[in-house]
N, C-alpha and C positions, 0 to 999 in steps of 0.2 A: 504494500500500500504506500503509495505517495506521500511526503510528508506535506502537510496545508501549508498554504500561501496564505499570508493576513494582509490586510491593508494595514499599513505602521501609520499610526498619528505623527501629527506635529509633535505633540509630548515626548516622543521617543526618537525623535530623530537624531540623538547622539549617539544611538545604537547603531543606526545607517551606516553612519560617520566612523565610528569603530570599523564595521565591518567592510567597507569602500578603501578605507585607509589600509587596513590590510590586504584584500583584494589586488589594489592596485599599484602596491608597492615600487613597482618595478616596471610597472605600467609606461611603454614609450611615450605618450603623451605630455605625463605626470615629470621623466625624465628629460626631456625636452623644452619643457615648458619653464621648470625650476634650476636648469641647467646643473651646475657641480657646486654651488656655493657649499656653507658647513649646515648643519641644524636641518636634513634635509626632511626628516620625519616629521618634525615639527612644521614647517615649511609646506607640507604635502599635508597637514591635515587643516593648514591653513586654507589651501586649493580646493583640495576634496568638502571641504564647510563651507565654502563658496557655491558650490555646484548642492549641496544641500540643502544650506538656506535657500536659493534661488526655487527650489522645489517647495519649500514648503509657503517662500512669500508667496509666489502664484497659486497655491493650493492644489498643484499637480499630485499625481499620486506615486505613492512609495508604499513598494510590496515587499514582504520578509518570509523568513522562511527559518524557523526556529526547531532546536535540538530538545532532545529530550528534555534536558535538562532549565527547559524556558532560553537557551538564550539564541539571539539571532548570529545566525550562521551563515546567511546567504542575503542580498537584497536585490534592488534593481528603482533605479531612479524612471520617470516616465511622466514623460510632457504631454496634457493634455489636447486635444487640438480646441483651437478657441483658448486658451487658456488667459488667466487672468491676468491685468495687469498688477505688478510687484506697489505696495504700497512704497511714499517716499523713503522712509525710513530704511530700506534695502538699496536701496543707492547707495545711502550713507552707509552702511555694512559692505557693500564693493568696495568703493572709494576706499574702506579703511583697511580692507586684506589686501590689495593692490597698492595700498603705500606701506606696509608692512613687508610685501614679496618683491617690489622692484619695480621700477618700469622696465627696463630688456624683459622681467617674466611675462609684465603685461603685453606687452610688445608680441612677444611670440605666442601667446596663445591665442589675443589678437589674429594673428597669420594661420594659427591652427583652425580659429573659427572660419575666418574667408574662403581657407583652401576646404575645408570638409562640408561645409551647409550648406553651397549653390548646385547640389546635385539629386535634392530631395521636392517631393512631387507640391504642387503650389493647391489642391485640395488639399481639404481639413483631414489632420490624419493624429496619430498618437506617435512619439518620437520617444524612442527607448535610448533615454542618453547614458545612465551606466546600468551595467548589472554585474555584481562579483561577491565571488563566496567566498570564506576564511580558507585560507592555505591549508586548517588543519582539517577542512571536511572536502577536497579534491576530491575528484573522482568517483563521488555519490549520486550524483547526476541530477543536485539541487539545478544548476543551470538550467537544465531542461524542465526541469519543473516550474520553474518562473516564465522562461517562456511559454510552455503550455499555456498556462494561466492565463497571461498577457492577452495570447493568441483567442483563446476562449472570450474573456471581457471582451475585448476586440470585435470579436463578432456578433456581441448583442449591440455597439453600438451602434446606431444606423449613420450619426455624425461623422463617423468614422471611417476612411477607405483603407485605412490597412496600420502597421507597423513599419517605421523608418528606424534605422541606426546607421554607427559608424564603427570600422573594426583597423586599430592600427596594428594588429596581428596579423601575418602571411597565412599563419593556418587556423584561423578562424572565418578565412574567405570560403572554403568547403563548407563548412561546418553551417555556415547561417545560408550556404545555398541545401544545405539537408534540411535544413528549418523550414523551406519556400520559400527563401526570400535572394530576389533577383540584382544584381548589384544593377548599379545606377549612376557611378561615377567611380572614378581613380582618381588621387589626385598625391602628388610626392609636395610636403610641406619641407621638409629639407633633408640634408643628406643622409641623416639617419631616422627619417620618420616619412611614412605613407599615411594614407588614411584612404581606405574602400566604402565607399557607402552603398547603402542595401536598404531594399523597397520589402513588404510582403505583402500582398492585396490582402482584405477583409474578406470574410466571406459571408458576411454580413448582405442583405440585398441594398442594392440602392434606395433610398425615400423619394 
């Protein structure tokens, strides 16, 4: 039996942040973006609580996926389509991680957004910006369970045309075409980072 998928509140979204922060340690994006400075842990949960608040100011949704033992093990961040505008007070929380990380970091993830989000479809769709499981539960196939889900939710909405993401992984380009989902752009952000973005139609009917 599949372990449940919850929807994670606001309340808890430092659990997210634990679990994203580990997830994505190593993450090209993550490494690229914060370059070699020192403190880089601290530095990457500054980033990754960026991309979290940003989910919870627009009141997009965040899914989990917890162990026996209650605690979360797996997530996935997911941008609503239509979604809301961020109250003011989330600018001022940008503003303040971005003069805490740097401008060169701003700069380059800046260049990471350009190069990776002009190749996804301009209907209202749902945007799977991250999804990662703790390092110490690999290979149980929580991944796949979040997607399912996604995919499932997905298809009752009718606002919905499908699932977009982006994978700076070479072998994660197979993997989200076993999913259904048809890539939609290539694009090399710099010498040692790509980004592939990938469609999956809804199967939801049209309204």
């Amino acid at each position: 039996m599949s372990p449940a998928v919850q929807v994670v509140p606001a309340s808890q979204a430092e659990e997210i942040l634990d679990v994203l922060c580990d997830a994505f340690f190593d993450y090209p994006v993550m490494r690229y973006v914060l370059g070699s400075k020192p403190d880089y842990a601290s530095r990457l949960r500054g980033l990754v609580g960026l991309f979290v608040g940003a989910r919870v100011a627009r009141e997009d949704l965040m899914l989990g996926v917890r162990d026996d033992t209650g605690s979360l093990v797996a997530a996935a961040l997911v941008n609503l389509p239509g979604g809301k505008i961020p109250p003011p007070t989330f600018e001022t929380f940008r503003q303040s991680v971005w003069a805490e990380l740097g401008e060169e970091e701003r700069m380059r993830y800046e260049a990471y957004g350009t190069a990776s989000s002009g190749f996804h479809p301009d209907e209202p769709h749902h945007h799977l910006g991250m999804i990662g499981v703790r390092s110490s539960h690999h290979g149980q196939g929580l991944g796949r369970v979040l997607l399912d889900h996604l995919h499932t939710l997905v298809a009752t909405e009718y606002g919905s045309r499908g699932v977009s993401l982006n994978t700076e992984l070479p072998r994660n380009v197979e993997l989200y075409k076993h999913f259904g989902y048809r890539m939609t752009g290539h694009a090399r952000v710099g010498p040692d980072l790509e980004t592939w973005a990938f469609f999956r139609p809804s199967e939801a009917p049209r309204s």
